[in-house]
C-alpha positions as CSV (number, residue, x, y, z in Angstrom):
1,X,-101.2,-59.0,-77.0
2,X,-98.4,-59.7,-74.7
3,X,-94.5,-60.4,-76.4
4,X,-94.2,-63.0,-73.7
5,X,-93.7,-66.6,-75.3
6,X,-92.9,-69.5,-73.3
7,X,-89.7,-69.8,-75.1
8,X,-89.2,-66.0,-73.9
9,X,-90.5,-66.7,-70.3
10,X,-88.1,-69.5,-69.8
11,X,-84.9,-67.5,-70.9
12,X,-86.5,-65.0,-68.8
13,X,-86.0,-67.4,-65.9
14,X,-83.0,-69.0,-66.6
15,X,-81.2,-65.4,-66.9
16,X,-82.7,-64.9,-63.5
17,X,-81.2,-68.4,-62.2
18,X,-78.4,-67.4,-63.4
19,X,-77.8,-64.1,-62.2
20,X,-78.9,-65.7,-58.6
21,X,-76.3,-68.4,-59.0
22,X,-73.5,-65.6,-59.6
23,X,-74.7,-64.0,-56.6
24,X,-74.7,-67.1,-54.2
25,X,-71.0,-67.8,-55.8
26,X,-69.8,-64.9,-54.9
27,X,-71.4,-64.6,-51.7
28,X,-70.0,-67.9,-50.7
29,X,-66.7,-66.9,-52.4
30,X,-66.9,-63.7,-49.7
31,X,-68.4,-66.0,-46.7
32,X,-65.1,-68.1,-47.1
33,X,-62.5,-65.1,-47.3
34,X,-64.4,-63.6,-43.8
35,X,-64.1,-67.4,-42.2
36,X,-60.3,-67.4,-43.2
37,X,-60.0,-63.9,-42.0
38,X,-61.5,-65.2,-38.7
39,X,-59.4,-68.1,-38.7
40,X,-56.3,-65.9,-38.6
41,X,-57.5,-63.4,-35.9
42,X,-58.4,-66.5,-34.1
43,X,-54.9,-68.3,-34.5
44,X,-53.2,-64.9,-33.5
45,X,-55.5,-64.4,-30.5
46,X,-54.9,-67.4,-29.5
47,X,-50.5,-67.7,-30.2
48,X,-51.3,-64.0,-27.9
49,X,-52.8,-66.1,-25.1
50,X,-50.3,-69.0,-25.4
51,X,-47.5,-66.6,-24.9
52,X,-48.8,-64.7,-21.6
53,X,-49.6,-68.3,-20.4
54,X,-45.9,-69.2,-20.7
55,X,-45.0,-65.6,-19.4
56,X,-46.7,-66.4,-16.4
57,X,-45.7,-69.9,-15.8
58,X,-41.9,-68.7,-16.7
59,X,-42.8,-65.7,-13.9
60,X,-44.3,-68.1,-11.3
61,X,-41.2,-70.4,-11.5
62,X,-38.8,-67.4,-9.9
63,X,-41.4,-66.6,-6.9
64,X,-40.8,-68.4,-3.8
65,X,-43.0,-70.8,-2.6
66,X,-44.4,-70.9,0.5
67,X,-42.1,-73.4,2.3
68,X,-39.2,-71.9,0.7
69,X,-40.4,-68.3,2.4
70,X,-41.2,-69.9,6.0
71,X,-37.9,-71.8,6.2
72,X,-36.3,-68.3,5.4
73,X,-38.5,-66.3,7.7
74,X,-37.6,-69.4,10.7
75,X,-34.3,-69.2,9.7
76,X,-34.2,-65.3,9.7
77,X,-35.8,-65.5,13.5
78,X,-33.5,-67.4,14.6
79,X,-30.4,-65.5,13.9
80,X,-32.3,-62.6,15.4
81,X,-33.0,-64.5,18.4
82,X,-29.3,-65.2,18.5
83,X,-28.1,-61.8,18.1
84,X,-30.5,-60.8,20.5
85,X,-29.5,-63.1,23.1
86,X,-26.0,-62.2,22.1
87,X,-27.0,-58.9,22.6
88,X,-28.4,-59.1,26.5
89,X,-25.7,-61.3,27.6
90,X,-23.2,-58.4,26.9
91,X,-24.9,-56.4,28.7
92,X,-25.1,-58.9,31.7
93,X,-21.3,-59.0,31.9
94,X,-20.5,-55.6,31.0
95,X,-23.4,-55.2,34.7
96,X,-21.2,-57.5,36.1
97,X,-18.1,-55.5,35.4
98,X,-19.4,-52.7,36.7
99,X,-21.0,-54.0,40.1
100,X,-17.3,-56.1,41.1
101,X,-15.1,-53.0,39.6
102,X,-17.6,-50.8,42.4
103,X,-16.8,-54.3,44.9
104,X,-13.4,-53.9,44.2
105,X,-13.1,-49.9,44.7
106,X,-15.0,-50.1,47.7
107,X,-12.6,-53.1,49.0
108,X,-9.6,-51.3,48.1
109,X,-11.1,-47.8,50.3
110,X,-11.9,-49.8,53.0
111,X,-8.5,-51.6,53.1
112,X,-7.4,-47.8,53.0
113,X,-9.5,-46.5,55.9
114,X,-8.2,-49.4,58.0
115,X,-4.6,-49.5,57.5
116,X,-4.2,-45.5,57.9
């Protein structure tokens, strides 16, 4: 005959329920040290992003914008412009020179020719 009583069965069972409940303890105990673990990677990840967001917003505040570059650029034409201008009107009087200093030599040799 079989040794199994139902006094023996139902220790049987609860040493069974019991060795399960240890097991889903301490598998819940471990699912909540992995979710804290992941809470803290996340939190880092996440300070890590913050911080190259305000890198980049600190960084975008010393670019020039757009209207600051074209009233530089229009600004920066226009001084060359000048200096150009500058530049060719020199040159206009220094032709100038020239053609009335010729004027003024060929004056002076006909004056010459005339009175010799």
């Amino acid at each position: 005959m079989s040794q199994w009583t139902v006094d023996t069965l139902k220790e049987y069972f609860d040493a069974i329920l019991v060795e399960k409940d240890k097991a889903i303890t301490a598998a819940l105990a471990a699912a909540d040290r992995a979710a804290a673990k992941v809470e803290t990677a996340t939190t880092s990840r996440f300070d890590t992003v913050n911080e190259f967001r305000q890198t980049l917003t600190d960084q975008q505040a010393t670019f020039v914008t757009r209207l600051e570059w074209g009233t530089a650029r229009d600004d920066h034409e226009r001084r060359l412009r000048k200096v150009e201008d500058s530049a060719s009107g020199v040159a206009a009087n220094r032709a100038l020179l020239v053609v009335l200093f010729t004027l003024v030599i060929a004056a002076a040799g006909i004056v010459a020719a005339l009175v010799a």
